[in-house]
N, C-alpha and C positions, 0 to 999 in steps of 0.2 A: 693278425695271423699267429699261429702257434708253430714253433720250430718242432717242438715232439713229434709232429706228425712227416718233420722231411725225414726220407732214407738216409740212413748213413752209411759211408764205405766203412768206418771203423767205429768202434765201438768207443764211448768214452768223451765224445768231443763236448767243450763247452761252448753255450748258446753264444756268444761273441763268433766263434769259428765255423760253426755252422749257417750264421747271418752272411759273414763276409768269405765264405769257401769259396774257390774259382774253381771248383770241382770241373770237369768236362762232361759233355751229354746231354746238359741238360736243360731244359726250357719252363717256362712258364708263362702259362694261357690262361686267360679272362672268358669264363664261359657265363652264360644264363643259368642260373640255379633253375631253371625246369628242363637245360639240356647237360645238365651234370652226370644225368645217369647214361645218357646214352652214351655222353664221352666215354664213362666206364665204362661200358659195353664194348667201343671201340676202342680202347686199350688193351682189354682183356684180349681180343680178335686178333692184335696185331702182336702181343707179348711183350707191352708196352707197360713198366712201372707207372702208376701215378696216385697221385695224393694229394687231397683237400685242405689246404693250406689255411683258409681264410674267407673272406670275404670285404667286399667294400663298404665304408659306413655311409662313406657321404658328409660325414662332419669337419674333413681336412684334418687329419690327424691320423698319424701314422703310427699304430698301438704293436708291438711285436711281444710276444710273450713266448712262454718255454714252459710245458707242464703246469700253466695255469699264473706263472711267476711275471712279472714285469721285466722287459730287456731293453725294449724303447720304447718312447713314448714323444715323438716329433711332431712339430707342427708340419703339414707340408709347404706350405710358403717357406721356413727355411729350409726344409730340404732343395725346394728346386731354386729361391734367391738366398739364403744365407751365406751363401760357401764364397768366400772372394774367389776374383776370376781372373785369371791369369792373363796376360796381354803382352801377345808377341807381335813381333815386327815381319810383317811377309813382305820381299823382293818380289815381284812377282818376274816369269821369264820372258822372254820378247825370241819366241824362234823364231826362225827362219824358213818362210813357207812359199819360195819360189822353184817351180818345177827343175828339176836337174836329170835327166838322161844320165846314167854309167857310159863311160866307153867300152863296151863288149863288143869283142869283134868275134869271137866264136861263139855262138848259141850253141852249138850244140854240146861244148866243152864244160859250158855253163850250166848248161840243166844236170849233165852229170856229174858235177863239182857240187852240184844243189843239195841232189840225192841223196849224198856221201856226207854232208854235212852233218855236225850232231843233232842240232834244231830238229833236221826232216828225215834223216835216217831211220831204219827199222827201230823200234825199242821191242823186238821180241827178246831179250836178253833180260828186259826188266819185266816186263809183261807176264812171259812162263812162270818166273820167281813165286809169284801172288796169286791166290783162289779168285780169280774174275769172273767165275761162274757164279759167286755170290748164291748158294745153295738152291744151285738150280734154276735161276730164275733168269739169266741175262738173255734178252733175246737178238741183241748186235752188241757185237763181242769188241774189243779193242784192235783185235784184226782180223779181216772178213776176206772174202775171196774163196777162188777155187783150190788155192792154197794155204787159205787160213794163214798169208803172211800181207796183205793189204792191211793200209793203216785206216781207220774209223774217225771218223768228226764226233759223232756224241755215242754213246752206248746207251742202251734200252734194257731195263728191267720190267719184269712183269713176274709177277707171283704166280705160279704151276697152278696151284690149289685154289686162287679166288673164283667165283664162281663166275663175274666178269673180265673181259681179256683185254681190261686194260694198262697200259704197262707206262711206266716214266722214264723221259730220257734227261738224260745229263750232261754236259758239255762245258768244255774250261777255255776260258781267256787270255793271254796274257804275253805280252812283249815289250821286256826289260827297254829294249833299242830307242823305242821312240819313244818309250818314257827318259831317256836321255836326252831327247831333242827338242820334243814338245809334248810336255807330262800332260796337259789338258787334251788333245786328239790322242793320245794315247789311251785314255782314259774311255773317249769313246769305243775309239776301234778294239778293245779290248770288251767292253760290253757288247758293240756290236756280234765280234767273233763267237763271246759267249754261247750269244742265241742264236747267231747261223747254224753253230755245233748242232743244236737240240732242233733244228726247222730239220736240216737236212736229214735229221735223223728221224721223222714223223711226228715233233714234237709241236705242239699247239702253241704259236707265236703268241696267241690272244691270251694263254694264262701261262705266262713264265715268271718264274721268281728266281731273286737270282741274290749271291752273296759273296760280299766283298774282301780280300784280303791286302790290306795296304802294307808293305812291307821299302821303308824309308830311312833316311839319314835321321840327325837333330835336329828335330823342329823348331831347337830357337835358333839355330842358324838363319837369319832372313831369306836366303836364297832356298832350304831346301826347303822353310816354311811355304814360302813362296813356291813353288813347286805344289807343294800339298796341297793348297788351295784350290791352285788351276784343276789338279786331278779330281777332286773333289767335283768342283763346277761341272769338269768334263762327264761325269760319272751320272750327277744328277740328272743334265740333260739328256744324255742318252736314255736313262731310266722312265724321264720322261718321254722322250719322244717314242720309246716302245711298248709305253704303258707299262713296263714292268719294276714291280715294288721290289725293291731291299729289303728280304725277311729275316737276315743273320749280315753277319762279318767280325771280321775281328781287324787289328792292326798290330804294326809289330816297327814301333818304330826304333831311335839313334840307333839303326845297323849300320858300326861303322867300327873298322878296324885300324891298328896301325903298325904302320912297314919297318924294317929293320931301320928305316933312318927315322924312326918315329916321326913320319908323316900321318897323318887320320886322312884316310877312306872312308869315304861314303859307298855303299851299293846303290846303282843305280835305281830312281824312283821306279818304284815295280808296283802296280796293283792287277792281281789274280780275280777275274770275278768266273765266279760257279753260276750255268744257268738250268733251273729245275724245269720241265713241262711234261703236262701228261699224254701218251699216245693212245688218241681216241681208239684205235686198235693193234693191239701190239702184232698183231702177223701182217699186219702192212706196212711194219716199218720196214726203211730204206735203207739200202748198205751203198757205199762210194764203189763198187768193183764194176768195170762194165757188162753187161749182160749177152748181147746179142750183136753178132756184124749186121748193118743197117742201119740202126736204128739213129736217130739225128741228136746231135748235141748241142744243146741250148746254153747260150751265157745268157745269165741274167744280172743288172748292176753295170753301172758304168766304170771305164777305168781308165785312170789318168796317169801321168808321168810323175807318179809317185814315188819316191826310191829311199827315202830317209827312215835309217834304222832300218831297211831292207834288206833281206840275204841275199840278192843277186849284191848289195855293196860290199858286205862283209865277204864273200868269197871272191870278187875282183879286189878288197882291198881298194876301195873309192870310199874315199871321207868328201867329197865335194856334195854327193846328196844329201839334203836338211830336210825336203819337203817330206811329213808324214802323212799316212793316209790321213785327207780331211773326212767330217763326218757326213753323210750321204742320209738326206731327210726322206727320198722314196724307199728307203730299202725297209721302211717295216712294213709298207703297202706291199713290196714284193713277196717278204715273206707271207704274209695273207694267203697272197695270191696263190705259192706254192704249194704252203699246206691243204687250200682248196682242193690242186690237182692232186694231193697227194691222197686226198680224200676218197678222191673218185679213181685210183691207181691208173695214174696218168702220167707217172712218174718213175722210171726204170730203175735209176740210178741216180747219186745226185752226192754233189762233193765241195765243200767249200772253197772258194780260191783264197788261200792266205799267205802263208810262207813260201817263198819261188815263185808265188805269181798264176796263172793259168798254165802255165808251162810244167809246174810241178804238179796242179793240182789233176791235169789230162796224166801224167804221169804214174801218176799216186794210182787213178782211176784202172789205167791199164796192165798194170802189176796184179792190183787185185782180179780180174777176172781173166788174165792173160790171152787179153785182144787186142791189137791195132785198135788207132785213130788217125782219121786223115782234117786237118783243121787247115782253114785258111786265117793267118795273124792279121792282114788288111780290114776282115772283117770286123776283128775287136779295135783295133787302133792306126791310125795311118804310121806309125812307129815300131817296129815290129818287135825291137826291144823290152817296151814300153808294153805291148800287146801279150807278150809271153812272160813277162817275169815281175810285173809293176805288183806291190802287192795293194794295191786299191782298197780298201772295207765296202761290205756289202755283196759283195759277188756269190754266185753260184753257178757252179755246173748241172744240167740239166739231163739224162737220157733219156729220149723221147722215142715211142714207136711211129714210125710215120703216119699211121694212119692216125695217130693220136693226135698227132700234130696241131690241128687246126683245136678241139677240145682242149689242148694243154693251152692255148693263149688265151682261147675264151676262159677258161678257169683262172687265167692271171686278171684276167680287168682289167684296171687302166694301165697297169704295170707291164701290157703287154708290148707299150713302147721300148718297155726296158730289156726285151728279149732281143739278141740276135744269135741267129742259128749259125754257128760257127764252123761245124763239120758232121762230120760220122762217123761210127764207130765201124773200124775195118776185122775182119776175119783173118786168117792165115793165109799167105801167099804160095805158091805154086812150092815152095821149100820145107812150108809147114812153120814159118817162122812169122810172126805179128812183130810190124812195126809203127809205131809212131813219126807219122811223118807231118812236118812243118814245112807247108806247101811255100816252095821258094829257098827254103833256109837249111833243112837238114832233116835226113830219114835217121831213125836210130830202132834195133830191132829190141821185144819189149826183155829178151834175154839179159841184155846190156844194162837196161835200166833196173832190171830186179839184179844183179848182180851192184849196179853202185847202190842201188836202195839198201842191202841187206850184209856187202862187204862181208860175205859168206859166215852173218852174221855177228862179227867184230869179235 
């Protein structure tokens, strides 16, 4: 390869700086020399810089040159064995993965304490700050509704001007909590959540690509290596079990600081994963606000007495929960199954359950379209705690039109096991006022919850 031919941000640099720059932005792709041109064609299309670097010999030698000059000249067998290789010690963790219940004795104290949290709170305060219209192109915005203050699972872009209307959704993972307790499930359900983002939003489960940000203690610490590892493990599995490939990442690891008594902190094992997919047609993507009084709402995903690292603990202030959501092997069949119906607009509304549980996520739902829901908790779990606040991996809210009803399970397939129809979405009451009511446990009107959701915007 010749470096003359990369961009430079600055004029002057020498070939050493240019080889090893950690510049930002930028990528390098392995094309067929008979589709080189078309790349540039689409480069050009999208206002895309790129340059022809090189090519491959085939002889195992790694030639780099500058203006015709010599810069390296490596064998690749010591590039990829030459380099001694460093060997650390990993602890590995042994959590604790026996189900534990909160003691809550007010739901409905609790969904509103949820709200009000900073986790699940409005972010219109940071939201406004930044162009998320992305020049005109966003087609589900970060918050949706009939008041444009409902919060969004994945956002949707599509380009105005392409002459196809298809557009890509985006969606983000990530919770510090149960990378505290059990970095390997953590690692899942934070891939998981990824893609739920991008399903719910009309994204195609079958081609998601997704990219990792590991941000960690010292690695030679045994313990936080050990940790790394499990996440690691956790990460690939899920990758694997949803077909979807890691095309970027970065790490960022000894984040640790320390305290006036010079103790060192670690931050909690945290890994961020980004999931990309494309929406077969971007005016059919789906917003989380509900739409219509009638219409049936579907859970889909099982959910267990999950509570470790969970924000119904953090806002009761209960450390006895450990168990983190474990990883759930039907939920990428479910996702299938939804974007099918989603295909056939079979699909009203639709809203991930994750932070608060089902409780926040019917919440979240009736904010944004400012309707009632009436749900019965018995039907998701014989626990009613358990049922409204667990935050499980894998789950999804459903808004179904009834007559759809029957069509949205056949469009699930076998996943249609995994459906249970939990309730319905209510209209205004004889007052003019929508509430959310938890059949047996507590009515709360939807005023109430957009006032803790938005805390008249903090």
């Amino acid at each position: 390869m010749d470096l003359a031919h990369v961009p430079l941000k600055y004029a002057g640099l020498a070939p050493w700086e240019i080889w090893l720059s950690e510049a930002q932005e930028r990528m390098v792709v392995a094309v067929a020399p008979h589709q080189l041109d078309a790349l540039a064609t689409m480069s050009q299309h999208h206002g895309v810089e790129m340059s022809d670097l090189g090519s491959f010999t085939g002889d195992a030698q790694l030639v780099v040159r500058h203006a015709g000059a010599p810069v390296v000249d490596l064998s690749t067998a010591f590039l990829h064995k030459g380099r001694p290789r460093r060997r650390l010690q990993a602890t590995l963790p042994q959590p604790e993965r026996s189900p534990t219940v909160p003691d809550c004795t007010d739901a409905r104290a609790a969904l509103l304490g949820l709200l009000a949290h900073p986790n699940i709170a409005s972010k219109a305060h940071v939201v406004r700050r930044y162009d998320h219209e992305v020049l005109g192109s966003t087609v589900i915005r970060p918050l949706t509704g009939v008041h444009n203050d409902g919060p969004a699972d994945g956002v949707v872009l599509a380009h105005p001007t392409d002459d196809d209307d298809d557009g890509i959704a985006i969606g983000i993972g990530v919770n510090p909590w149960f990378g505290q307790l059990d970095p390997e499930y953590m690692a899942w359900a934070v891939v998981d959540e990824a893609i739920r983002n991008v399903v719910v939003a009309g994204g195609d489960p079958s081609a998601v690509a997704l990219m990792d940000n590991f941000s960690w203690g010292n690695p030679t610490r045994a313990t936080t290596f050990g940790e790394l590892v499990v996440a690691v493990r956790g990460c690939c599995a899920a990758a694997l079990a949803y077909r979807a490939p890691f095309v970027s990442g970065k790490d960022s690891l000894n984040n640790e600081y320390l305290t006036a008594d010079g103790t060192r902190h670690a931050i909690p094992p945290t890994l961020v994963i980004t999931a990309v997919a494309p929406v077969p047609r971007a005016e059919l993507a789906v917003t989380p606000d509900l739409k219509a009084a009638g219409n049936v709402l579907v859970l889909l995903g099982r959910t267990l007495p999950e509570f470790g690292g969970s924000h119904l603990s953090k806002v009761l202030g209960d450390t006895a929960a450990r168990a983190v959501p474990c990883p759930d092997t039907q939920s990428p069949a479910i996702y299938r199954g939804v974007h099918e119906a989603m295909r056939h607009s079979l699909v009203v509304s639709a809203h991930d359950c994750s932070e608060g549980g089902v409780a926040v996520a019917l919440a979240e739902m009736a904010i944004g379209g400012r309707l009632g829901a009436e749900i019965d908790p018995s039907s998701i779990h014989d626990d009613a705690i358990t049922a409204l606040f667990s935050e499980s991996s894998g789950r999804i809210i459903c808004e179904v039109r009834p007559d759809h009803l029957p069509h949205f399970m056949t469009a699930l397939g076998g996943s249609a096991q995994c459906a249970t129809v939990i309730g319905a979405v209510a209209g205004t009451g004889t007052d003019g006022i929508p509430m959310l009511r938890i059949a047996g446990h507590f009515d709360l009107p939807v005023p109430a919850l957009v006032q803790a959701f938005t805390g008249a915007q903090r």
